[in-house]
N, C-alpha and C positions, 0 to 999 in steps of 0.2 A: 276544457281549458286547463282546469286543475292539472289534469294528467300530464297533458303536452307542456306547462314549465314543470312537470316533475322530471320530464325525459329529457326537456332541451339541459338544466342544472346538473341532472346526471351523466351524461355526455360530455358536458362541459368539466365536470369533475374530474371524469376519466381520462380525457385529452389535456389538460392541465397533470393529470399525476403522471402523465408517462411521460412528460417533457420537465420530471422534478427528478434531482438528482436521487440515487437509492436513500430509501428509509434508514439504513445504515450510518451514512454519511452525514444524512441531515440530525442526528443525533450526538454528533460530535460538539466537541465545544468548541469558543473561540482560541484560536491557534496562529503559528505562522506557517504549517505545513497541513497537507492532507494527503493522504495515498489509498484507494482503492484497490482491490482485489476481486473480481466474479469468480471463481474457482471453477465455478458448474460446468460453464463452455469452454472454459481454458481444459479441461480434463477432458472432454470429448475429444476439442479439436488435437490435442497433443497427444492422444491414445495415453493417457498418466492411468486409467484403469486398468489397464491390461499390464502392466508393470508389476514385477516382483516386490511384496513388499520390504523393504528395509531391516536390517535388523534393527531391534530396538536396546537401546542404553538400557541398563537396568532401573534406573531413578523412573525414567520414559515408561517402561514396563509395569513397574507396579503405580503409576497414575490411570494406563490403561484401565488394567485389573480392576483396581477400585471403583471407577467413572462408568466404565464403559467406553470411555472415549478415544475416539484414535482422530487426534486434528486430519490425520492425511485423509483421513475418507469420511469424515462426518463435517467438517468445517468445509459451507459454502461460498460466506462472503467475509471480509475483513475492512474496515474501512480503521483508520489510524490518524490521530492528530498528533503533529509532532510541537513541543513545545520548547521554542529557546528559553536556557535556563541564565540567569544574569551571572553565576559562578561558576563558569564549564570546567572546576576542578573541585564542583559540591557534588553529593552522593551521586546525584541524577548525571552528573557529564555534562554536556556541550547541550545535549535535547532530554527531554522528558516527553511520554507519551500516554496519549487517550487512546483506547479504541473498542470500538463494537463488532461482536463476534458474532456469525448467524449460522447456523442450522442443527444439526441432533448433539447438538454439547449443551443441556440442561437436564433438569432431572433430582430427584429426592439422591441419587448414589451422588452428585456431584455437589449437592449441598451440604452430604455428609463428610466428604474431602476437605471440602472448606469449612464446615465448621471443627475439624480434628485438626489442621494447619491454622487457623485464624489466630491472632494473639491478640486480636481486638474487634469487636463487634460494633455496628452504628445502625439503630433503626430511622430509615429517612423514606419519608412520604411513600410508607408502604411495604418498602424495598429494605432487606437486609443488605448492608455493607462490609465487606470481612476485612479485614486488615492481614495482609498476609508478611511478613517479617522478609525482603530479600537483596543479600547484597548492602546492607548498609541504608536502606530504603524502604519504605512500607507501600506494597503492592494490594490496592482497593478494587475490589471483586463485586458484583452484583449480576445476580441473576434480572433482568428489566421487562424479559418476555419469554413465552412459552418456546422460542427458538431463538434466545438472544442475549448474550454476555455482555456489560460493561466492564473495563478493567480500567486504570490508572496507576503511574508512577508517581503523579507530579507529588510536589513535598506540601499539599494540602488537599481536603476534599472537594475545593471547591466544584473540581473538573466532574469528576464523578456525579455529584450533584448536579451540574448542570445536564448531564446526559439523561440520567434520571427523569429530570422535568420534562425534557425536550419529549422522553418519548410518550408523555402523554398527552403533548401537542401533535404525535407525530402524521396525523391524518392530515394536519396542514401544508400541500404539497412544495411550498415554496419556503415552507421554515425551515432554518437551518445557521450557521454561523455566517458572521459578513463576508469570509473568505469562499465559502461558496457558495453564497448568493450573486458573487461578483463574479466569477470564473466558471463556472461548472456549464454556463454555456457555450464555454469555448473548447469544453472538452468535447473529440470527435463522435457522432454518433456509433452505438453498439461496438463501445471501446471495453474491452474484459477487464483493462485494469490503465488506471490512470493515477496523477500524483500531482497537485497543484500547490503555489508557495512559494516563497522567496527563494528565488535560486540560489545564494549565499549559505541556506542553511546547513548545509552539511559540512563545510569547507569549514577553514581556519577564520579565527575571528578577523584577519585583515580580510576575507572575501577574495581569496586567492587563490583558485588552484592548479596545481600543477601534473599535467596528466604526459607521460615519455619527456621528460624535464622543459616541458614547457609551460611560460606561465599566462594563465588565464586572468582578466582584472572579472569580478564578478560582483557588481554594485549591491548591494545592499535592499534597494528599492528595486533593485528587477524581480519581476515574477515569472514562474515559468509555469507551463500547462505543457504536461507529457502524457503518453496516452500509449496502449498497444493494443491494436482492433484488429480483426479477420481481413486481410487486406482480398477485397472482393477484386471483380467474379472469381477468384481464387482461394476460397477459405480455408488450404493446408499451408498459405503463409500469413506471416503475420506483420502487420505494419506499425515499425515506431517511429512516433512524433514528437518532436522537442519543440516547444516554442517558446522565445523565449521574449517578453515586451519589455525592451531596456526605456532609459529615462527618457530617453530622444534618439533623434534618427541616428547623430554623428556616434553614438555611442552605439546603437545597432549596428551602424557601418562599420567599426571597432572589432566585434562580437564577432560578422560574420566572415572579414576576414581570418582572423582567428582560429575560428572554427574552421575552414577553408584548409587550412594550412594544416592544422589536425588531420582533416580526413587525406590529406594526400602524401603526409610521413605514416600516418598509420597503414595506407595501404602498401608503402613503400616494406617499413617492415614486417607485415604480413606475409609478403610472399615467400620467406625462405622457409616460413615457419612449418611443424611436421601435420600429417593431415589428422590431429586429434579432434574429438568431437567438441572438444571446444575450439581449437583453433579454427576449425572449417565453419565453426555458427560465427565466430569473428571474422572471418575473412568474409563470408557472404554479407555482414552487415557493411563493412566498411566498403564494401566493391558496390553495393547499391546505396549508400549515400549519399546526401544533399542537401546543400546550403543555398537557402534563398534568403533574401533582405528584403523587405517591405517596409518602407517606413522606419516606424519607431521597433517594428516585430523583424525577430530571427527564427527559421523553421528549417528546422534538422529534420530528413525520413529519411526511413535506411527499411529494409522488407528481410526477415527470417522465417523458414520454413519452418512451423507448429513441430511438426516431428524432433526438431533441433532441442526442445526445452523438454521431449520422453528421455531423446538422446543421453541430455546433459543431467538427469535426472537418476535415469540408471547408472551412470557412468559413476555418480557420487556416491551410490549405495554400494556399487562394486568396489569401492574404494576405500569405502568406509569397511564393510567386511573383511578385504583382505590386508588392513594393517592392527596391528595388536595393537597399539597404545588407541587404536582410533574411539574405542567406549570412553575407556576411562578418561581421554582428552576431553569430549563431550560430556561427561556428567560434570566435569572441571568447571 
């Protein structure tokens, strides 16, 4: 009997963890954004290994050197808290950000980076904290796992701290901040990368935007859940989802005409456009798009071919290679 509740508990464990958002995520602090990244199957499905690698900035260069580290082929997962700042013209801007890093980016060489750049050290429950000086801001660093970075911006430790704790809760499958306790089962199953949040936050502080001089009302209290998953039985395209849950229906109604009226001037001016590998991943988006209204919810899909994101990948390294100012702009 022993045994059989040891198996029924552990089953139960496992089926409970794989219906809990990633350990990454649940690590974040409280925020008004969140954004995910899987890297692992986005690079298969998009052939991104098979791709020449980049040249690299020099400042870029010698972090390698030091570390070992190249984000482009050692960084698996990313998950990111975005945080509205009350002064969006203090150091931080409009957002401030959290985020946990996962795969072969730790290590004694990468300790010794950060403590040769640190201009301040914090020992907390364990964990060294480095203070790294950038921009007007102090950028907080901790190494939190054998394959896992914490970083922060915000203008206090508290965020960082909390990440810290979190992850020695982190075997509890359903912990995590109230923002994704509350959404993250809205995100689509075996999505590579998704981003949950007030949909206002990137926009102007009136919650306005204006995308081919049209303008958007974008309340405050709507949240949105976006997502880009393997759009099945077809796994060389990829499906994105916008959804977005306004305050009420009439104001969904609002949204989705709107939005309506977007995707049929965008495809208007899409067609004269020349077949660049960006123009052609925008025009396949806007020509498979759609607007549906449910209620209080708005739901934007639109389908791009994986290959499209190798495409537009190499096209930017080709780009970046053949213009002279393009390092020095980037180490800028």
């Amino acid at each position: 009997m022993v045994v059989a509740a040891v198996l029924v508990l552990l089953g139960a464990a496992v089926f409970l963890r794989s219906k809990a958002p990633p350990e990454a995520a649940r690590l974040l602090p409280e925020s008004d954004g969140i954004l995910y990244i899987d890297l692992q199957p986005l690079r298969t499905l998009a052939h991104l290994n098979n791709l020449k690698p980049p040249r690299r900035v020099p400042e870029y260069q010698q972090f390698v050197d030091a570390t070992g580290i190249d984000w482009e082929r050692d960084l698996d997962q990313a998950a990111i808290a975005l945080h509205r700042m009350p002064n969006p013209r203090g150091p931080n801007g409009a957002v401030a950000y959290s985020m946990v890093l996962v795969g072969k980016i730790t290590g004694r060489r990468l300790n010794r980076w950060l403590e040769s750049h640190a201009a301040a050290r914090e020992s907390y429950a364990g964990k060294t904290i480095y203070d790294i000086p950038e921009a007007g801001r102090t950028v907080r660093v901790a190494q939190v796992g054998y394959d896992m970075v914490a970083v922060s911006n915000t203008p206090t430790p508290e965020q960082i701290h909390s990440m810290i704790d979190r992850h020695r809760t982190a075997a509890l499958p359903f912990s995590g901040s109230p923002l994704l306790e509350k959404h993250y089962h809205d995100v689509p199953l075996l999505s590579l990368a998704w981003g949950v949040g007030q949909i206002g936050l990137p926009f102007s502080e009136s919650g306005a935007a204006r995308i081919f001089g049209f303008s958007f009302p974008l309340p405050a209290d709507s949240t949105m859940v976006a997502s880009i998953a393997p759009e099945l039985p077809v796994p060389s395209a990829l499906r994105l989802r916008i959804e977005e849950f306004a305050r009420n229906d009439e104001v969904a109604q609002t949204q989705a005409a709107a939005l309506s009226t977007l995707v049929t001037l965008a495809r208007t001016l899409a067609g004269p456009l020349s077949d660049t590998t960006v123009n052609k991943g925008f025009k396949e988006l806007v020509k498979t798009a759609t607007v549906k209204q449910t209620r209080d919810r708005v739901v934007v899909t639109a389908s791009l071919p994986a290959s499209f994101i190798a495409r537009l990948v190499e096209g930017a390294a080709s780009e970046q290679e053949s213009t002279p100012d393009a390092q020095n702009d980037a180490v800028q």
